[in-house]
Each structure stands twice: as C-alpha cells, then as structure tokens.
Biopython code that builds the backbone (N, CA, C, O; Angstrom):
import numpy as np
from Bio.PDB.StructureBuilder import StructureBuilder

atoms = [
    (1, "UNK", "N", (-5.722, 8.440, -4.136)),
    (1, "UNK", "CA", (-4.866, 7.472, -3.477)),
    (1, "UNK", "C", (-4.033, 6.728, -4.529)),
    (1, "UNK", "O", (-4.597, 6.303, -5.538)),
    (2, "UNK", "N", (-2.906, 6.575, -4.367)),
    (2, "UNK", "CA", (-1.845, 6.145, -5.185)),
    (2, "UNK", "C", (-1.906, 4.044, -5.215)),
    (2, "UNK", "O", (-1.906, 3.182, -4.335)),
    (3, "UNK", "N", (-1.938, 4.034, -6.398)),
    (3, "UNK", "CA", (-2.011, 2.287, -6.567)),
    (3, "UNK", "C", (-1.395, 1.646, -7.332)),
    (3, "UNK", "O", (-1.122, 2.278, -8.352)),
    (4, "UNK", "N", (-0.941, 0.369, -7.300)),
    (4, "UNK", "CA", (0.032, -0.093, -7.949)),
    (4, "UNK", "C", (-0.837, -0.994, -9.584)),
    (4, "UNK", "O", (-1.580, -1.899, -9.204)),
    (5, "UNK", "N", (-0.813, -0.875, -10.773)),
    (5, "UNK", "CA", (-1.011, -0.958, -11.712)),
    (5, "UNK", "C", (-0.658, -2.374, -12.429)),
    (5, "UNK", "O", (0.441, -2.898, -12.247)),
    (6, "UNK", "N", (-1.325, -2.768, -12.983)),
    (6, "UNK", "CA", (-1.016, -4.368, -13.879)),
    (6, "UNK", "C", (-0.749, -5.549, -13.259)),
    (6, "UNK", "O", (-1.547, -6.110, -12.509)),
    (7, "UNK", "N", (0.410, -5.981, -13.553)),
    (7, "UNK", "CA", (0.574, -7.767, -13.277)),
    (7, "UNK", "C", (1.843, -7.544, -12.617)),
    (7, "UNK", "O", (2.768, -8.345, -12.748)),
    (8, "UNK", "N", (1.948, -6.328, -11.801)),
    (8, "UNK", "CA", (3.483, -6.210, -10.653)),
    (8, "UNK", "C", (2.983, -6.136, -9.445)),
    (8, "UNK", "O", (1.813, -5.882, -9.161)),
    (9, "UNK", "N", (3.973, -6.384, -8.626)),
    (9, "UNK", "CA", (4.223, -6.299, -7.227)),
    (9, "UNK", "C", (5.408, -5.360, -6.213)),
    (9, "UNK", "O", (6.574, -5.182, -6.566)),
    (10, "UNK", "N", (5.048, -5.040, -5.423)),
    (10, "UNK", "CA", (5.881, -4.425, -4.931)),
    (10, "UNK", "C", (6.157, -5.404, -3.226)),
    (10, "UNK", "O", (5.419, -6.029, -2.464)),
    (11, "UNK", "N", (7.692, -5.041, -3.272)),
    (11, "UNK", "CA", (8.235, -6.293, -2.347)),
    (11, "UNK", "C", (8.930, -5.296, -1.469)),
    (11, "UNK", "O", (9.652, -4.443, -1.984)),
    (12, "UNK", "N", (8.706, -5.371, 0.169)),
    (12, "UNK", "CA", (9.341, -5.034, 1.191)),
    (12, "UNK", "C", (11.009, -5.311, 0.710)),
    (12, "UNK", "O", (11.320, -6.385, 0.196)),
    (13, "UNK", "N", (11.700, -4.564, 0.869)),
    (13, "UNK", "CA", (13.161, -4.826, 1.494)),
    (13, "UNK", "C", (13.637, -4.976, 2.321)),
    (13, "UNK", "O", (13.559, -4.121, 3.203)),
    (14, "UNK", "N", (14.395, -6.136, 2.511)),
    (14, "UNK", "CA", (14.414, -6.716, 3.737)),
    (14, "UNK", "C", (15.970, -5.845, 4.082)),
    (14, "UNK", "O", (16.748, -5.278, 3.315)),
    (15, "UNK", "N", (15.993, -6.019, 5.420)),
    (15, "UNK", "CA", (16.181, -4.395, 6.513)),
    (15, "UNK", "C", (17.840, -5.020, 6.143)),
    (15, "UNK", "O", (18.221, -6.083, 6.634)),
    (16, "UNK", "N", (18.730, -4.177, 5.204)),
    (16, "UNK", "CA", (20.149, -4.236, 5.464)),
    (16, "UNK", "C", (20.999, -3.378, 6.692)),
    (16, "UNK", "O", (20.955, -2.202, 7.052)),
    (17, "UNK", "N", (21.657, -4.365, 7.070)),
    (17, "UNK", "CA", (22.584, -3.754, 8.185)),
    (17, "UNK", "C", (23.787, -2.798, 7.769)),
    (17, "UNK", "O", (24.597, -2.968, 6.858)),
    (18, "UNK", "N", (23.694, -1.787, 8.644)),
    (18, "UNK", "CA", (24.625, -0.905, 7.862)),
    (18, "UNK", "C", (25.831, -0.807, 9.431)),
    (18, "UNK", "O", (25.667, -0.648, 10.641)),
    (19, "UNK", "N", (26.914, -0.992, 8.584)),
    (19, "UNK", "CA", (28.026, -0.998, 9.789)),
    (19, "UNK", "C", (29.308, -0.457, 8.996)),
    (19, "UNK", "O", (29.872, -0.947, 8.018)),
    (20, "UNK", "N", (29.619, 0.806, 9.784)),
    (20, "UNK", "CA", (31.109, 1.411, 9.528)),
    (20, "UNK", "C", (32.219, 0.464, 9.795)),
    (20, "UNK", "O", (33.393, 0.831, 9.814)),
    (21, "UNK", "N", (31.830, -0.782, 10.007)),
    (21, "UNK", "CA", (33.546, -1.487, 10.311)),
    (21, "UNK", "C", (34.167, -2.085, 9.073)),
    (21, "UNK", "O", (33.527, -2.408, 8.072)),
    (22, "UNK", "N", (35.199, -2.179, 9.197)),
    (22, "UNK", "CA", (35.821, -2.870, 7.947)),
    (22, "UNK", "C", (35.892, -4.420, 7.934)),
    (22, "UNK", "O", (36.572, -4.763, 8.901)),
    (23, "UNK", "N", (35.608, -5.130, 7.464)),
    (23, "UNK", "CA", (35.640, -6.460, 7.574)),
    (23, "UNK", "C", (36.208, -7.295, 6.830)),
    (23, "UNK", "O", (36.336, -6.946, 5.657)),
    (24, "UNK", "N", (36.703, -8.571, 7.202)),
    (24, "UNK", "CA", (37.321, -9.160, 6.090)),
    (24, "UNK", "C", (36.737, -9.742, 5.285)),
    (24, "UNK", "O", (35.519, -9.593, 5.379)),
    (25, "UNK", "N", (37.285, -10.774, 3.987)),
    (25, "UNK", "CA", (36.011, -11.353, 2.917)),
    (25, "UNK", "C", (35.256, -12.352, 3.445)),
    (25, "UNK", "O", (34.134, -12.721, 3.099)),
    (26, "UNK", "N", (36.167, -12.881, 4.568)),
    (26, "UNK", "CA", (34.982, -14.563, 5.222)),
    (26, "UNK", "C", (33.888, -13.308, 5.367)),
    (26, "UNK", "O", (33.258, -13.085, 4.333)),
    (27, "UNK", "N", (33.608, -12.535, 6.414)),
    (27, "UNK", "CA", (32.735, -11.851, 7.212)),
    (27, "UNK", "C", (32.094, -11.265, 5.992)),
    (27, "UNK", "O", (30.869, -11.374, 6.047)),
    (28, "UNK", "N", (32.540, -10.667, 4.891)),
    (28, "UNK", "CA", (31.595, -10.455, 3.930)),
    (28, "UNK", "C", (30.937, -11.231, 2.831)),
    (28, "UNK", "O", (30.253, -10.627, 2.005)),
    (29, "UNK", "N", (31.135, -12.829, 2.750)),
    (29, "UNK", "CA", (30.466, -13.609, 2.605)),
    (29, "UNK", "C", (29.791, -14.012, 3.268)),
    (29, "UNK", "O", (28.831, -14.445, 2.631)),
    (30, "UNK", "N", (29.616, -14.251, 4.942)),
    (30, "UNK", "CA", (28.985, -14.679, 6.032)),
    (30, "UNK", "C", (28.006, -13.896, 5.794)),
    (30, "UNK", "O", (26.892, -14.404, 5.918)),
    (31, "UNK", "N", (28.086, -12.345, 5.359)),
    (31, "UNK", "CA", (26.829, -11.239, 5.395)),
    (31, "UNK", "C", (25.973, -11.515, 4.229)),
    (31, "UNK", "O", (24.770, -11.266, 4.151)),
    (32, "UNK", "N", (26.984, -12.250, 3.013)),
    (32, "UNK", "CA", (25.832, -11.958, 2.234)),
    (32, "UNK", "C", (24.968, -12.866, 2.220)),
    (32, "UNK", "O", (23.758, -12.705, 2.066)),
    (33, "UNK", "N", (25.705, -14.161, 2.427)),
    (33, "UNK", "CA", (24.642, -15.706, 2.532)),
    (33, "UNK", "C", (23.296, -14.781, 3.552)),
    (33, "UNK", "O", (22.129, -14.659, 3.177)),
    (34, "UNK", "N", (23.766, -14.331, 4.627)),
    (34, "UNK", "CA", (22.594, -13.861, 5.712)),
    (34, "UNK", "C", (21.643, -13.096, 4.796)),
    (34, "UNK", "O", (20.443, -13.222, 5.038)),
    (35, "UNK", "N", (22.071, -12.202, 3.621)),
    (35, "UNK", "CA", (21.264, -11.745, 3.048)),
    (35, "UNK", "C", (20.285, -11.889, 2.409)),
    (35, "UNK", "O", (19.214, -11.297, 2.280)),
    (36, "UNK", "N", (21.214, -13.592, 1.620)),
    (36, "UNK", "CA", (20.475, -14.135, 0.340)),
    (36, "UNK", "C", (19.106, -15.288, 1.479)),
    (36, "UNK", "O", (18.060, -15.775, 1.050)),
    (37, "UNK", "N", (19.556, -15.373, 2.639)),
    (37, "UNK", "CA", (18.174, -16.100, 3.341)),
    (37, "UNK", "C", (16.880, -15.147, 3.677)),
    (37, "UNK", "O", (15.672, -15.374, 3.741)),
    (38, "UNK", "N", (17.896, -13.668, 3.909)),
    (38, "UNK", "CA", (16.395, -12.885, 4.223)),
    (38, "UNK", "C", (15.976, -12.805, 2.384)),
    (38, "UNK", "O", (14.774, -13.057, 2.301)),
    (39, "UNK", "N", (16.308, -12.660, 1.598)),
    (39, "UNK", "CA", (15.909, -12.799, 0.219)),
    (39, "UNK", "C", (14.850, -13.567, -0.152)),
    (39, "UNK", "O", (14.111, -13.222, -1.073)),
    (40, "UNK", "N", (14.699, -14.556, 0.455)),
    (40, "UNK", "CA", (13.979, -16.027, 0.256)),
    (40, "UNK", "C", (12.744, -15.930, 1.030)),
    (40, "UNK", "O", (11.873, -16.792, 1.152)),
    (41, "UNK", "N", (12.790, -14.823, 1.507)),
    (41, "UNK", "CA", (11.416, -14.874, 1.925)),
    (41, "UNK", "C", (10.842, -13.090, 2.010)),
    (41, "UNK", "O", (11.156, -12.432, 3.002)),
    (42, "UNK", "N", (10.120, -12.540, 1.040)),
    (42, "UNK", "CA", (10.026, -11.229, 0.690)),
    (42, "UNK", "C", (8.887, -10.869, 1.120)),
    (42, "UNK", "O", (8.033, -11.416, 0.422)),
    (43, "UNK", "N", (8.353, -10.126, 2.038)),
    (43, "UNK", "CA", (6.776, -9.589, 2.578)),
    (43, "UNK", "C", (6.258, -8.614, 1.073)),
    (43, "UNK", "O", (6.914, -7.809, 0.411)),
    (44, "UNK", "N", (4.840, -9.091, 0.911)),
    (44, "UNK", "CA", (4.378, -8.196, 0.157)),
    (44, "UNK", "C", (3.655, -6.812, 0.617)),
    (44, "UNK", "O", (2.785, -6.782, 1.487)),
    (45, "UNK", "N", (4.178, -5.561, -0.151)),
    (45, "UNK", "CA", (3.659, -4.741, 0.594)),
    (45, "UNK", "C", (2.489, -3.866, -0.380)),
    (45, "UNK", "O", (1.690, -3.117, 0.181)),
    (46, "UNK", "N", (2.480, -4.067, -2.067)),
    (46, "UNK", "CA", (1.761, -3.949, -2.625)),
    (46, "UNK", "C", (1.337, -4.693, -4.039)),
    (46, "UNK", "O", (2.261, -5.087, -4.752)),
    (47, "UNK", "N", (0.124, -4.877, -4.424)),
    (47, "UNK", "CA", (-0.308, -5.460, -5.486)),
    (47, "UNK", "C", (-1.098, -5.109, -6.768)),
    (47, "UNK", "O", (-2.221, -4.614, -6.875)),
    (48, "UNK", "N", (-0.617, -5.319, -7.281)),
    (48, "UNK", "CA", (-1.333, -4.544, -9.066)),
    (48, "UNK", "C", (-2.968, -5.197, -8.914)),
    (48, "UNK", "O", (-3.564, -6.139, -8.392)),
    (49, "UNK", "N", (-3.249, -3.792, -9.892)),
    (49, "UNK", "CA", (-4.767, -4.221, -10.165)),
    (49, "UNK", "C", (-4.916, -5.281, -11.164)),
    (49, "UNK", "O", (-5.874, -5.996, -10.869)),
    (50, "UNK", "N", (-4.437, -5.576, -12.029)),
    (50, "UNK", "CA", (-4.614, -6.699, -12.618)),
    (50, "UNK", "C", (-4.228, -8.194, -11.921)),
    (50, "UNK", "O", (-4.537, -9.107, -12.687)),
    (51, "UNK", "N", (-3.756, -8.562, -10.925)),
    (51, "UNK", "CA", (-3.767, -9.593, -10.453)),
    (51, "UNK", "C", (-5.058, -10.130, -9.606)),
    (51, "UNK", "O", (-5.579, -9.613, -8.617)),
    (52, "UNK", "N", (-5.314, -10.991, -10.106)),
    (52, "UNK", "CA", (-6.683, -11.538, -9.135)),
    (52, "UNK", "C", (-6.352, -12.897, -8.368)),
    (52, "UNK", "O", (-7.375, -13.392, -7.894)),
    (53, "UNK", "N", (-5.160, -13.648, -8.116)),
    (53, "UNK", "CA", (-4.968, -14.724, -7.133)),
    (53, "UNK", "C", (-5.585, -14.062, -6.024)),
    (53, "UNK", "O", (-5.149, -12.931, -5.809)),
    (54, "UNK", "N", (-6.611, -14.535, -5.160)),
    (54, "UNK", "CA", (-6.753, -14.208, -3.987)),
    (54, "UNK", "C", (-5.993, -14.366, -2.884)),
    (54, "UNK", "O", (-6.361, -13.709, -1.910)),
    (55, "UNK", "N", (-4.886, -15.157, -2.733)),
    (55, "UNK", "CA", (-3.770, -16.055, -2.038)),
    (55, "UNK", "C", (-2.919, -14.586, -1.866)),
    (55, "UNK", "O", (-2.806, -13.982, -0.800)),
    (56, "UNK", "N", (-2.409, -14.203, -3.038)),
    (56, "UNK", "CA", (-1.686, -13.091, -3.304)),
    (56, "UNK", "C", (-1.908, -11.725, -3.216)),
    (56, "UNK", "O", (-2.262, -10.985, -4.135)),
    (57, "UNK", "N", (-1.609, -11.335, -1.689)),
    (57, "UNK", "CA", (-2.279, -10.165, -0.859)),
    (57, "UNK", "C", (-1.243, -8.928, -0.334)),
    (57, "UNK", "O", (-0.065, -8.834, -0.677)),
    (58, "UNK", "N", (-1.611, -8.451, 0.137)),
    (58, "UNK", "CA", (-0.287, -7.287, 0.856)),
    (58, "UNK", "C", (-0.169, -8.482, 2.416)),
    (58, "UNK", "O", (-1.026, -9.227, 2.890)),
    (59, "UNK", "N", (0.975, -8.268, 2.760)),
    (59, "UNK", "CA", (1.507, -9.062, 3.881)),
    (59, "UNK", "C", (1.802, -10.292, 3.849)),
    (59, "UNK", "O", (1.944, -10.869, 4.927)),
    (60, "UNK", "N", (1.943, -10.891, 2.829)),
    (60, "UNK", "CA", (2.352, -12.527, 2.409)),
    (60, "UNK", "C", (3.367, -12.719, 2.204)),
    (60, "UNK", "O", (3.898, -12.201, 1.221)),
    (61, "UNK", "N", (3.958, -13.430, 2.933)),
    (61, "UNK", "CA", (5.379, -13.836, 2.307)),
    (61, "UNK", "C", (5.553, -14.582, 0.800)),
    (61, "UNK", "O", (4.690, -15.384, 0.444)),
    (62, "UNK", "N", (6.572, -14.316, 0.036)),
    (62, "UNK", "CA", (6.610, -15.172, -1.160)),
    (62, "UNK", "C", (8.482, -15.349, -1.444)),
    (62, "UNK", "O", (9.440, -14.762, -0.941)),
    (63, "UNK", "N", (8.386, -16.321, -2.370)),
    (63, "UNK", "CA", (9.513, -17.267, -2.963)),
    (63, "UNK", "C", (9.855, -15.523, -4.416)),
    (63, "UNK", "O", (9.148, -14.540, -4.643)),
    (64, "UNK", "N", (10.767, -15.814, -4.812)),
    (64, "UNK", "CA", (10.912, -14.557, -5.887)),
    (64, "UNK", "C", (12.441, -15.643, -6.526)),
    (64, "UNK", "O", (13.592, -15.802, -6.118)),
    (65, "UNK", "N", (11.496, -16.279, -7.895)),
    (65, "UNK", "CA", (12.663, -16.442, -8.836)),
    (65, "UNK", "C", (13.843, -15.640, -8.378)),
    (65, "UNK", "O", (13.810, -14.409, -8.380)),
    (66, "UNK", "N", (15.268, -16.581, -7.840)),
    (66, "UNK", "CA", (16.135, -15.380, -7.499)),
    (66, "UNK", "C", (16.893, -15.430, -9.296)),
    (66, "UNK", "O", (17.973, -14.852, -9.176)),
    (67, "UNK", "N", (16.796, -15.685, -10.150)),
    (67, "UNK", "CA", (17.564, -15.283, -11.330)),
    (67, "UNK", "C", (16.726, -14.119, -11.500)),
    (67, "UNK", "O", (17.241, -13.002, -11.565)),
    (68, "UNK", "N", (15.401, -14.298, -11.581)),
    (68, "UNK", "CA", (14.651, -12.622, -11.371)),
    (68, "UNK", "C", (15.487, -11.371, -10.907)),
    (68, "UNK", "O", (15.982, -10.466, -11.577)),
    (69, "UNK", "N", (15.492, -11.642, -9.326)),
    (69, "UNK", "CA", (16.565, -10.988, -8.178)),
    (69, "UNK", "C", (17.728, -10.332, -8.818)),
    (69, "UNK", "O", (17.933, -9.119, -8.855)),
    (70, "UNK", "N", (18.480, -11.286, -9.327)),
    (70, "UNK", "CA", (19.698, -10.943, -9.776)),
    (70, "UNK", "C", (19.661, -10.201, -11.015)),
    (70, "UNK", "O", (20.592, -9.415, -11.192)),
    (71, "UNK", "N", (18.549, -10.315, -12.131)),
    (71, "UNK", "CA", (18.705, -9.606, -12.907)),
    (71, "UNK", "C", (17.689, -8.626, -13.446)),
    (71, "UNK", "O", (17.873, -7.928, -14.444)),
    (72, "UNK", "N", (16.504, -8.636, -12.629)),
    (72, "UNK", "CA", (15.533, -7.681, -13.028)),
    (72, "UNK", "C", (15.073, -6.954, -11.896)),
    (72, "UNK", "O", (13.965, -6.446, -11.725)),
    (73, "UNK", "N", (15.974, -6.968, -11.211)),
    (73, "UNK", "CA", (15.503, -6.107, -9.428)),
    (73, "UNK", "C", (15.714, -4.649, -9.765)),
    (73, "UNK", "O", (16.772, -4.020, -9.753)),
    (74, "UNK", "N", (14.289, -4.169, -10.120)),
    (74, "UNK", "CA", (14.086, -2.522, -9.929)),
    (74, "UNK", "C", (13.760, -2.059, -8.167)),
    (74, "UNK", "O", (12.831, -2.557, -7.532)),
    (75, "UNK", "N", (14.659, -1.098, -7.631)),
    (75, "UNK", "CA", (14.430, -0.809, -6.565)),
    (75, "UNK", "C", (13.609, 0.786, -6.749)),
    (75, "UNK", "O", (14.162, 1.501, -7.586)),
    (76, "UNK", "N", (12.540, 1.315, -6.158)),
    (76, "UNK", "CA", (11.500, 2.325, -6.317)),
    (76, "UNK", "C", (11.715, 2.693, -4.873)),
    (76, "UNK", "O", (11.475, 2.010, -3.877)),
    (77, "UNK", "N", (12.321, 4.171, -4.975)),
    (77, "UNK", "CA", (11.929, 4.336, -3.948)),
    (77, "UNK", "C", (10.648, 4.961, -3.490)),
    (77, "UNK", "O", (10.231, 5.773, -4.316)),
    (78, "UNK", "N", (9.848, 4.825, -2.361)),
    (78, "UNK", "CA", (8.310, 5.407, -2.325)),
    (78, "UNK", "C", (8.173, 6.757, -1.416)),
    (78, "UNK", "O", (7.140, 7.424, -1.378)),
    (79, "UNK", "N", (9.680, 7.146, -0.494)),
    (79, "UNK", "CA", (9.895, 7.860, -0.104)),
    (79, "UNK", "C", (10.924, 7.693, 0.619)),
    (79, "UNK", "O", (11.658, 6.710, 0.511)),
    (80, "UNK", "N", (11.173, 9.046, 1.798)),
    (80, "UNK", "CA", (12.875, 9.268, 1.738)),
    (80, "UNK", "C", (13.185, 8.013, 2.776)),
    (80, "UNK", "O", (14.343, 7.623, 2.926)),
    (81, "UNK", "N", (11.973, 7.352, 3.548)),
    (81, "UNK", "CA", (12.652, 6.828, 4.219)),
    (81, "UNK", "C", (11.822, 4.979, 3.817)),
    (81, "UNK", "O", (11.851, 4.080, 4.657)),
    (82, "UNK", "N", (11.321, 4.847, 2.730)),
    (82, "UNK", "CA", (11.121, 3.574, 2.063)),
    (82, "UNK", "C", (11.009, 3.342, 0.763)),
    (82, "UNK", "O", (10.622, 4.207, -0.024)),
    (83, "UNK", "N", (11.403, 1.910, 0.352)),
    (83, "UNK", "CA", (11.983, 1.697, -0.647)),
    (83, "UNK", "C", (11.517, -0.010, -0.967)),
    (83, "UNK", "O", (11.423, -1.009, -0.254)),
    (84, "UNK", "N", (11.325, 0.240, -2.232)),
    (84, "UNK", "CA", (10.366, -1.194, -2.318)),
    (84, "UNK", "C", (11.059, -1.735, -3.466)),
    (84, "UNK", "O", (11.713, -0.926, -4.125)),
    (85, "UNK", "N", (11.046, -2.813, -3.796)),
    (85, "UNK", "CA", (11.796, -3.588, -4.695)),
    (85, "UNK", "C", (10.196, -4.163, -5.731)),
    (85, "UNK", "O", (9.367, -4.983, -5.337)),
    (86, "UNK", "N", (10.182, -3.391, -7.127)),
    (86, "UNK", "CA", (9.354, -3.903, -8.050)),
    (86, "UNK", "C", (9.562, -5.396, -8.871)),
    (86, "UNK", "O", (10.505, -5.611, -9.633)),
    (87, "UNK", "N", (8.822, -6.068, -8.651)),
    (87, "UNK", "CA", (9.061, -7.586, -9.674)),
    (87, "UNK", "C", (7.668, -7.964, -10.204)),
    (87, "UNK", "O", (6.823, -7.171, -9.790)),
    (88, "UNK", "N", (7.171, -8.926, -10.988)),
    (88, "UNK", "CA", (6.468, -9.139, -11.997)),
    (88, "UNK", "C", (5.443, -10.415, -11.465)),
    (88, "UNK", "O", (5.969, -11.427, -11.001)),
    (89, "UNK", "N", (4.309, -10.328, -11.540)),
    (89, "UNK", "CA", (3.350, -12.041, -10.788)),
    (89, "UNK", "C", (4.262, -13.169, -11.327)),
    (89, "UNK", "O", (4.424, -14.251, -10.762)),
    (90, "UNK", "N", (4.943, -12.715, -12.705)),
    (90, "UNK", "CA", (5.485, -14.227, -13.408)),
    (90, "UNK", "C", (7.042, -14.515, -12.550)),
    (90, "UNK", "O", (7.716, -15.539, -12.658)),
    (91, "UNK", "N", (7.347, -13.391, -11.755)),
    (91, "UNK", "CA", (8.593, -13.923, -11.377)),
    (91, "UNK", "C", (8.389, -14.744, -9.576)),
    (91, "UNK", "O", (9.287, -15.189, -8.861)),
    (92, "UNK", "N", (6.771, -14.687, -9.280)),
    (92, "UNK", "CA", (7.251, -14.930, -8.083)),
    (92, "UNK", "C", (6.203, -16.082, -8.100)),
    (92, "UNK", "O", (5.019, -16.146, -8.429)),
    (93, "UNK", "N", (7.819, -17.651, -7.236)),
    (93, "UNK", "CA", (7.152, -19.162, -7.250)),
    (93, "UNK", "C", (6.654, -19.624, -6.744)),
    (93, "UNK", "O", (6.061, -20.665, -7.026)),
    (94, "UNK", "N", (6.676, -18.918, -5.542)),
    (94, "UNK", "CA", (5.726, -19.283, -3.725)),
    (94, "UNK", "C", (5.016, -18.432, -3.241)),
    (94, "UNK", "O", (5.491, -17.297, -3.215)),
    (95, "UNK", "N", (3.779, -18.618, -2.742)),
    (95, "UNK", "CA", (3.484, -18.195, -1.206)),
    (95, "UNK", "C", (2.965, -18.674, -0.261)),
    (95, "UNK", "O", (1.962, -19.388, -0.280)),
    (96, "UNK", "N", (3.645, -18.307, 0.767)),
    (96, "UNK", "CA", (3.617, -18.750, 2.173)),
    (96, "UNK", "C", (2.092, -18.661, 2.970)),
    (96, "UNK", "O", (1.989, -19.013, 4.145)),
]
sb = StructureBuilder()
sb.init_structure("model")
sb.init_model(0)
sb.init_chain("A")
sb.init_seg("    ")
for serial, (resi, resn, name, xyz) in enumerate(atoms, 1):
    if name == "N":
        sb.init_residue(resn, " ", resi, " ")
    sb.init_atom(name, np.array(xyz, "f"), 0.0, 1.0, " ", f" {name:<3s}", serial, name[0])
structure = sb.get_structure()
C-alpha cells in the first residue's frame, strides 16, 4: 500500500471550474478571488509518517501559508483523474 513519507502533506484540490466562454478581466478577477477563498480552506487527503500532531489527520481542513501557495505549490498527480497539491507541516498555520 502506497504512503506518504516525512514531514509532508498532501492537499485536496479544490474543484476548478472549467468553462469554454470567453470572459472579460472583471469576470476573471471575480473567478480568481472565488478561487483564492476556496484556497483558504484545503481538505487533507494525506499525511506523512513522520508527523505525529494528532489534530492533523486525513479530512481536516487547514489554513496553508498562502506565500507557500504561491511559491512552493508542487501539484502530484495520483492518477488520471486526481491530483493533489504537495506542501510541508511547516507551511501549514491552521486547523479547523
């Protein structure tokens, strides 16, 4: 059985909308703010063996340093039809 290793996490991606229309820039700022709120709150879907917070489980929501986000967001995909976003115990500030 396949497991996730050390002091990382693996973070649900939260579900982007995919739409063939063309839109203007208000509407593609309107999308991304919508984005950056589903951002702010990330379901966990897996956890390294080296972490022992008990708090810090599969299915928890958490806070994720967004300077993290912006600059250390490895996306993994786990297969053809999911895809998990890898980040680090030190990058994430909350959980829910």
């Amino acid at each position: 059985m396949p497991k996730l290793l050390g002091n990382r996490i693996y973070l649900e991606m939260p579900k982007k909308e995919e739409s063939k229309l063309i839109v203007d820039e208000n509407t593609k700022e309107a999308l991304q703010k919508e984005l950056l709120k589903k951002m702010s709150r990330l379901k966990v879907h897996s956890v390294g063996t080296a972490i022992t917070d008990p708090d810090l489980k599969v299915g928890v929501e958490v806070l994720v340093d967004p300077s993290a986000l912006r600059d250390k967001t490895l996306i993994i995909p786990l297969s053809e039809n999911e895809e998990v976003m890898l980040v680090s115990i030190f990058d994430i500030v909350h959980i829910w």
